[in-house]
C-alpha positions in Angstrom: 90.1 62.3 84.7 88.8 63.2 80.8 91.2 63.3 78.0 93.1 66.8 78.5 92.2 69.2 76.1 93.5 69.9 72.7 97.4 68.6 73.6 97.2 72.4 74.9 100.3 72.7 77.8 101.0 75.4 79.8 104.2 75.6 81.7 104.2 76.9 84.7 107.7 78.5 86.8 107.3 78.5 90.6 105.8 76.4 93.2 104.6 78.8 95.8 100.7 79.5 96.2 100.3 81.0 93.4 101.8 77.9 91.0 100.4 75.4 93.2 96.6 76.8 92.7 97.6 77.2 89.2 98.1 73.6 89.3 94.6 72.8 91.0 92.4 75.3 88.5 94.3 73.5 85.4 93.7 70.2 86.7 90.0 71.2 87.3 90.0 72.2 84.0 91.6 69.0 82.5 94.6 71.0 80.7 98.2 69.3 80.7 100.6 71.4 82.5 104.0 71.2 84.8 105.0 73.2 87.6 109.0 73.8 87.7 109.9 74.5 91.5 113.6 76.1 91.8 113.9 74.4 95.5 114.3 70.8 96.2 110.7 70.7 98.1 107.6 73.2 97.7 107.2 73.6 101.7 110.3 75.4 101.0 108.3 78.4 100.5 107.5 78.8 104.2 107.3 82.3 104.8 105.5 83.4 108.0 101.8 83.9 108.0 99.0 84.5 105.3 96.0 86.0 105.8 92.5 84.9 104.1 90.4 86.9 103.4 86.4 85.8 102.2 87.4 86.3 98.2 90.5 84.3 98.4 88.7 81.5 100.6 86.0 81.0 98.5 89.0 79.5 95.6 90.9 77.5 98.4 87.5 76.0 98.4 86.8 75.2 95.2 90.2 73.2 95.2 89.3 71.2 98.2 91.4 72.8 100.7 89.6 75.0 102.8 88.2 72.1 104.8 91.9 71.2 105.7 92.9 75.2 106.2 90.2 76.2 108.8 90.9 73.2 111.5 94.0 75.2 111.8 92.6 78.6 112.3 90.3 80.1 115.5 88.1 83.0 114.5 89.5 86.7 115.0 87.9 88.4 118.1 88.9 91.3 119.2 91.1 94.4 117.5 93.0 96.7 119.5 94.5 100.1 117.5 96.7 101.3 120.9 99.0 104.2 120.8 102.5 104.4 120.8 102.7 103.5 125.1 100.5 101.0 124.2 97.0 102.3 125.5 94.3 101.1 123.5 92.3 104.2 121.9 90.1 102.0 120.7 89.0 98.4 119.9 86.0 96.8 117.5 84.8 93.1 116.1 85.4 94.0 112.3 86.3 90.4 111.7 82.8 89.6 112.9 81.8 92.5 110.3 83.5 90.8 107.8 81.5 87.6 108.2 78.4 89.1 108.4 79.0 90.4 105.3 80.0 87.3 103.4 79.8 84.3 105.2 83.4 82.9 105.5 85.8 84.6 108.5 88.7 86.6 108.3 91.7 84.2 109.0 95.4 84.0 110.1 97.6 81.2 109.9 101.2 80.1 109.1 101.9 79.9 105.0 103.3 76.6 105.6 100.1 74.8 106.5 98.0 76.8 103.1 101.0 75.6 100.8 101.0 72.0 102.2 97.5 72.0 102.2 97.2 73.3 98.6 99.9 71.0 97.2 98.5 67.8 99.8 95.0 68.1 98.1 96.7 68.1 94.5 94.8 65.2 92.3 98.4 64.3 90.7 101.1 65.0 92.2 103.5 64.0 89.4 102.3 67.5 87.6 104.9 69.1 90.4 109.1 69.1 89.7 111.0 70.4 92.4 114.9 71.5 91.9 114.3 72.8 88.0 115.3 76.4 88.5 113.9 78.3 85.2 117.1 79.9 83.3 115.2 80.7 79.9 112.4 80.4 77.8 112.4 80.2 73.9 109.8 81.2 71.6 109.1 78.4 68.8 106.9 79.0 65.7 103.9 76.8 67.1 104.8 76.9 71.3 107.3 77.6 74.1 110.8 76.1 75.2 111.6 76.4 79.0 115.3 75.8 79.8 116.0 75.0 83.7 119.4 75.3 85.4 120.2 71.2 85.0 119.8 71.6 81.5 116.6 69.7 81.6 113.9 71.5 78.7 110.1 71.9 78.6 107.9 72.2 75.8 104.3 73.8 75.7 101.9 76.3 74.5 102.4 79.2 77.1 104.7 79.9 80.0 102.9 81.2 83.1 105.4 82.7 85.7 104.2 82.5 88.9 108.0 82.9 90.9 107.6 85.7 92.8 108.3 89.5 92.8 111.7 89.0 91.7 110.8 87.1 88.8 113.1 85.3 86.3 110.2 84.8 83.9 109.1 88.2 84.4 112.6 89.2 83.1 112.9 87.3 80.4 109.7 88.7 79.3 110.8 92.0 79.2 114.0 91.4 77.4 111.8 88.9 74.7 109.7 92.0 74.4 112.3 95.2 74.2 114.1 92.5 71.6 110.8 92.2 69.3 109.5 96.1 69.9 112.2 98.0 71.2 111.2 100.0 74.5 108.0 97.9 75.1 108.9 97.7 78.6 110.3 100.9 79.6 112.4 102.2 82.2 110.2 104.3 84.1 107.6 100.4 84.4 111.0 98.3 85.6 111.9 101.1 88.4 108.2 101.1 89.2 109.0 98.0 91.2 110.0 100.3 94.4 110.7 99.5 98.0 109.5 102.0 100.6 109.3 100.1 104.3 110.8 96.9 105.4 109.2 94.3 107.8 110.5 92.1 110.7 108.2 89.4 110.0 107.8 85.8 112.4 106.0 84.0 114.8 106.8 83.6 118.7 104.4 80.7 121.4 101.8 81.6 123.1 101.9 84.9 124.6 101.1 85.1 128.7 98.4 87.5 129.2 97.2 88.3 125.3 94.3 86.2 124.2 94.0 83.7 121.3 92.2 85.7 118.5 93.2 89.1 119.4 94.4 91.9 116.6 96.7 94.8 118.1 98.4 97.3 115.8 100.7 99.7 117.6 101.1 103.0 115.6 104.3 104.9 115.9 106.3 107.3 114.2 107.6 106.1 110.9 106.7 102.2 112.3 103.8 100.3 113.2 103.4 96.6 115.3 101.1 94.4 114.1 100.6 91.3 116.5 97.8 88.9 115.9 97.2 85.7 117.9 96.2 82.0 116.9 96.5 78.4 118.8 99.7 78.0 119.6 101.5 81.0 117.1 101.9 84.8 118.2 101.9 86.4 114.8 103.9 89.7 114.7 105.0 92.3 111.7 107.1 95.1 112.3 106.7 97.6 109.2 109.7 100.1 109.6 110.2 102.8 107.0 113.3 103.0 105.1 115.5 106.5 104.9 114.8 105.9 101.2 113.2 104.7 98.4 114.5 101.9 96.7 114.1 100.9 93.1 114.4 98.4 90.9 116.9 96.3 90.3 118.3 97.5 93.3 116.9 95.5 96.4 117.2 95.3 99.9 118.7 92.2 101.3 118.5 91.9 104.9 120.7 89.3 107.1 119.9 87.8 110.1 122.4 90.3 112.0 120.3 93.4 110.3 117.2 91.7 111.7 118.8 91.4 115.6 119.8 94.9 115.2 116.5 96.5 114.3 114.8 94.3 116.7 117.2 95.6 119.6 115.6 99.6 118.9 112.3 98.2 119.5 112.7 95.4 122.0 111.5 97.7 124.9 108.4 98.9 123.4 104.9 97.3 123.9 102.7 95.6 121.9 99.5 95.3 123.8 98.9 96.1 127.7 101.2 92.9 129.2 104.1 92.5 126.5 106.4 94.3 125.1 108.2 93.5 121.5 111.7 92.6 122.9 109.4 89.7 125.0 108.3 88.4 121.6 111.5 88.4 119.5 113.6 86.9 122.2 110.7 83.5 122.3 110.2 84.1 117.9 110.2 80.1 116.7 111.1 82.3 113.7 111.9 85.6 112.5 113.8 87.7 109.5 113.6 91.1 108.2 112.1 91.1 104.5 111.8 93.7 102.2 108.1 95.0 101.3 107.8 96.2 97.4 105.1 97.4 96.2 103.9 97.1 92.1 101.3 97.0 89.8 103.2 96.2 86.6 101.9 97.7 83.2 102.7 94.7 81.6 101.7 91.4 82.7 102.2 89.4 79.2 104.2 89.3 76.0 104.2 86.9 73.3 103.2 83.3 74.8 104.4 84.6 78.5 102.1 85.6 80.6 102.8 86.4 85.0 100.9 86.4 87.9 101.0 86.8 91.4 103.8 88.9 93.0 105.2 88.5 89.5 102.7 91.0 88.6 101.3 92.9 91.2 103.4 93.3 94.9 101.7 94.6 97.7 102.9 95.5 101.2 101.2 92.8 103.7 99.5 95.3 106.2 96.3 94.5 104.0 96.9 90.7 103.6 95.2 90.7 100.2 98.8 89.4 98.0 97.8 85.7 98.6 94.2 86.4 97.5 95.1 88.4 95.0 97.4 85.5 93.7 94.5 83.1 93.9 92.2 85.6 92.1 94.7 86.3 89.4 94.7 82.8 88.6 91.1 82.1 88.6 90.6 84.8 85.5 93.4 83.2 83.4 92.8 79.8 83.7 88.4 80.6 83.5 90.2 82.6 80.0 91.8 79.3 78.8 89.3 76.8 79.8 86.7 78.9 78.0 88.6 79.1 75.0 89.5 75.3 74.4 86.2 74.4 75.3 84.8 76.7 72.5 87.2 75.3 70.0 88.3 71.4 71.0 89.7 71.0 67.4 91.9 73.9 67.2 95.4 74.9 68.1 95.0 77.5 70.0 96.9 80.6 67.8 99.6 82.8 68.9 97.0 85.9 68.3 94.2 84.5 70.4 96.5 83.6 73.0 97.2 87.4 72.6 93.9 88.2 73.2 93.1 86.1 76.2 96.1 87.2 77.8 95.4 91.1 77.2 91.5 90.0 78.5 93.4 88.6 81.8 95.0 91.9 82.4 92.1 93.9 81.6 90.1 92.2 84.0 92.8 91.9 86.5 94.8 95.7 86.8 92.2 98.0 87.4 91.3 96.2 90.4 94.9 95.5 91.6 95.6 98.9 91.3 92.7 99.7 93.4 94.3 97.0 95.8 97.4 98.5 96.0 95.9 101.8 96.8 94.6 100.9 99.8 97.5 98.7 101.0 99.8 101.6 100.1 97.8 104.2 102.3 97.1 101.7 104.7 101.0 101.1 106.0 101.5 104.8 105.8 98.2 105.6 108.1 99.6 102.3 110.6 102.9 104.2 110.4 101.9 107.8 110.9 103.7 108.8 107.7 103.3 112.1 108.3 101.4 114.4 110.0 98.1 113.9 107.7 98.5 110.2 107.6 98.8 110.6 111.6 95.5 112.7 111.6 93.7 111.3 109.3 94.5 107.4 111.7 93.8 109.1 114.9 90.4 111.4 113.9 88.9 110.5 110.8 88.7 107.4 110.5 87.5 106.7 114.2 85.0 109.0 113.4 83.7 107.0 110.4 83.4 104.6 112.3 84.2 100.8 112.4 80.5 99.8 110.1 81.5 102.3 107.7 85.2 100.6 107.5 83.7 97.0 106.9 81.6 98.6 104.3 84.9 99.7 102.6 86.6 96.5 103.1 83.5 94.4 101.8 83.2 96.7 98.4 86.8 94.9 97.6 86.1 92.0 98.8 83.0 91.3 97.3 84.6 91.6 93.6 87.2 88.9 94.0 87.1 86.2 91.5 86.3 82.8 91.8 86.8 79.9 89.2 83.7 79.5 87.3 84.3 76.1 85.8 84.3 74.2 89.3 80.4 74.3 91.8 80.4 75.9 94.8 77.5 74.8 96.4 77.9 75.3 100.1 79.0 79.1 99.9 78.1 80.7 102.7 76.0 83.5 102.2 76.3 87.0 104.2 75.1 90.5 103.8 77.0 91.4 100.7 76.2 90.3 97.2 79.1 88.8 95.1 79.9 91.0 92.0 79.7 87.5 90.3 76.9 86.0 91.4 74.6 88.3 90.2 71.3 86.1 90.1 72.2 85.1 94.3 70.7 87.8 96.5 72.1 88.1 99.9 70.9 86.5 103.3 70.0 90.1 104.2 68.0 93.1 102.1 71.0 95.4 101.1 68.6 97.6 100.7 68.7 97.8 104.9 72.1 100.4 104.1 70.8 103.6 104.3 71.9 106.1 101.5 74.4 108.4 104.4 76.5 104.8 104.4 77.7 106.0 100.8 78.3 109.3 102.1 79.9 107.7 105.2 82.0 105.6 102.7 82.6 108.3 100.2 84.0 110.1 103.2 86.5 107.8 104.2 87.8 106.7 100.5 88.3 110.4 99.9 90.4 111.2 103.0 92.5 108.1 102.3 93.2 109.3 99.0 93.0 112.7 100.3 96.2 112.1 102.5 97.9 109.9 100.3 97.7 113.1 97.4 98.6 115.8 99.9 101.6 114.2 101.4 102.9 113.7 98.0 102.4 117.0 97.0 104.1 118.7 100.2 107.1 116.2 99.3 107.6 117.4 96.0 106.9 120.8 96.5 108.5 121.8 100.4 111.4 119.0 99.8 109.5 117.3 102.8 111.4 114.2 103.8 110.7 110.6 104.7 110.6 110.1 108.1 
């Protein structure tokens, strides 16, 4: 490896996906940096399941670990939307859309195997501490003190907090900022941070009589199944709506008593035509009832902190776009950074250009999160049938689009996603759809071959979405209509 540049450091709090490919761009980019894990070992962060989608993939591979990833993955076949007995009202190939479209699959696997494979494929290791819980961060005249619970302290240029929705750095942030400009971060931002649905999350065996690649989502009232199947793991989510809204800093915490009892209302109900959800839950190698915020935060740096990831921007996971999203985030910072101390080699980088890359990372980065969110956000609620328009709008209009027109949707958000543009990709598969940032490489097939009725088509289903999404919340507020 070069010299690192410029004796620039960047500290960086969390060791999830998000810090560990924070880890792999600034190694790539030859900048000194630590990662400070709170638990004793990153595999820790074991979650459930991740989904990949083509814009998050193409980074994984740029780091070397999408060779790794995909030997544990089998291609999505079929998807099933079934009604509430189970009946399928319909079923399509839209992963097989997606890859037409951009070349890589849509895939599903446990978050265990990306984070081992992400941290496994790290060039040094040593950049990694485990069991250094961040408990505060000081602002110097020239750089950045991080304090950690053992009372261990870490010096560097910037802090980058990538731990999660309920961030530490994140809140020291805000009280650094209301303490320099009082009400910088208001109260209206902080309580923006809400929770609207839980989620009984896991993963059961094999499933008798459901087949290996296989999407089902199950659309009740006010809940939805999703159940997805891959070599040797049954995938399921649960998305329940809660009587009530929850802000921050209230949370949700769920035990594993909360999670048996929910699961006990639903055990009787199917899941596909063979199984029902009690069938699955009573095999689960694991299981847990999580909380599902949902944020895109107006402020995402002040002084030398900047945050990323769930830190940032929280999403429910009916989309699975908050993993990709992470790895996205953290592409346009670190392409900011590298860019800037290669321009100036000699120069300490100032507390005002700092400023300005992280403002540029954020300006790059919201508009499209927000965009993100949207969809996620009206996705649940149309899985759900949040409502009668939400249920109308999932059972008529968006057959009716049709399943093309959907993948169209999907691929004008994928095909903006963000790649590190420091490292080659040079066996990128190519599909249909142009990349928003590869400008000069045409795709394998004439876009031209879309007719002008698919952005009608299109235009059509992005303003029902947002059509029901606006309408529900204006019956709410004005006929006192309550959540389901």
């Amino acid at each position: 490896m070069t010299t690192e540049k410029n004796g620039f450091r960047v500290i960086v709090a969390g060791g999830g996906i998000a810090g560990l490919a924070m880890s792999h761009a600034l190694q790539l980019a030859n900048i000194d940096h630590v990662v400070l894990e709170a638990y004793g070992d990153v595999r820790s962060h074991v979650g459930a399941s991740i989904g990949l989608w083509p814009n998050g993939i193409r980074v994984l591979e740029q780091m070397g670990c999408w060779k790794d990833i995909k030997n544990h993955c089998a291609p999505m076949v079929d998807s099933y939307n079934r009604l509430p007995d189970g009946r399928a009202i319909s079923v399509s190939r839209l992963a097989d859309m997606i890859k037409v479209r951009h070349g890589y699959d849509f895939v599903v696997l446990e978050r265990q195997l990306v984070v081992s494979s992400l941290y496994d494929n790290l060039p040094d290791k040593s950049r990694i501490l485990v069991n250094k819980r961040v408990s505060g961060v000081t602002e110097t005249e020239d750089g950045v003190e991080v304090h950690t619970e053992d009372g261990a302290k870490y010096e560097g240029d910037i802090v980058v907090g990538c731990d999660g929705v309920n961030s530490t750095v994140r809140d020291i942030m805000w009280a650094n900022a209301n303490r320099a400009i009082p009400g910088y971060i208001s109260a209206a931002e902080k309580r923006s941070l809400a929770t609207t649905y839980a989620c009984l999350i896991g993963f059961a065996p094999d499933m008798p009589g459901m087949s290996c690649g296989d999407c089902h989502t199950v659309h009740n009232q006010g809940f939805s199944f999703l159940v997805i199947t891959q070599p040797g793991r049954t995938f399921f989510f649960v998305f329940i709506k809660l009587p009530k809204v929850i802000h921050w800093p209230d949370r949700p915490r769920f035990t594993a008593e909360d999670a048996e009892k929910e699961a006990a209302k639903l055990s009787n109900l199917p899941i596909s035509d063979t199984v029902l959800f009690g069938e699955l839950w009573q095999k689960r190698i694991r299981g847990q009832l999580i909380a599902l915020e949902e944020v895109v935060f107006d402020h995402w740096h002040f002084g030398r902190i900047a945050i990323l990831g769930d830190s940032a921007h929280k999403l429910t996971i009916n989309l699975a776009f908050g993993g990709n999203s992470a790895l996205e985030s953290t592409a346009a910072l670190v392409n900011k950074l590298n860019r800037e101390l290669k321009a100036n080699p000699n120069q300490k980088m100032s507390k005002e250009t700092l400023s300005r890359i992280f403002e540029e990372y954020q300006e790059l980065r919201k508009p499209r999160m927000k965009k993100v969110l949207n969809l996620a956000y009206q996705l649940t609620r149309l899985q759900a049938w949040d409502g009668w328009f939400m249920k109308f709008v999932q059972r008529f209009v968006i057959p009716w689009v049709g399943d093309e027109r959907v993948a169209d949707h999907f691929a004008d958000l994928v095909k903006g996603g963000i790649k590190l543009d420091y490292v080659p990709l040079p066996n990128q598969p190519l599909g249909t759809v142009a990349w928003d940032d590869d400008p000069k490489k045409e795709a394998s097939l004439p876009v031209s071959k879309k007719s002008s009725s698919l952005g009608l088509w299109a235009l059509g289903l992005i303003l029902s979405l947002n059509a029901s999404y606006y309408l529900v919340s204006l019956l709410r507020s004005q006929y006192a209509v309550q959540p389901v």
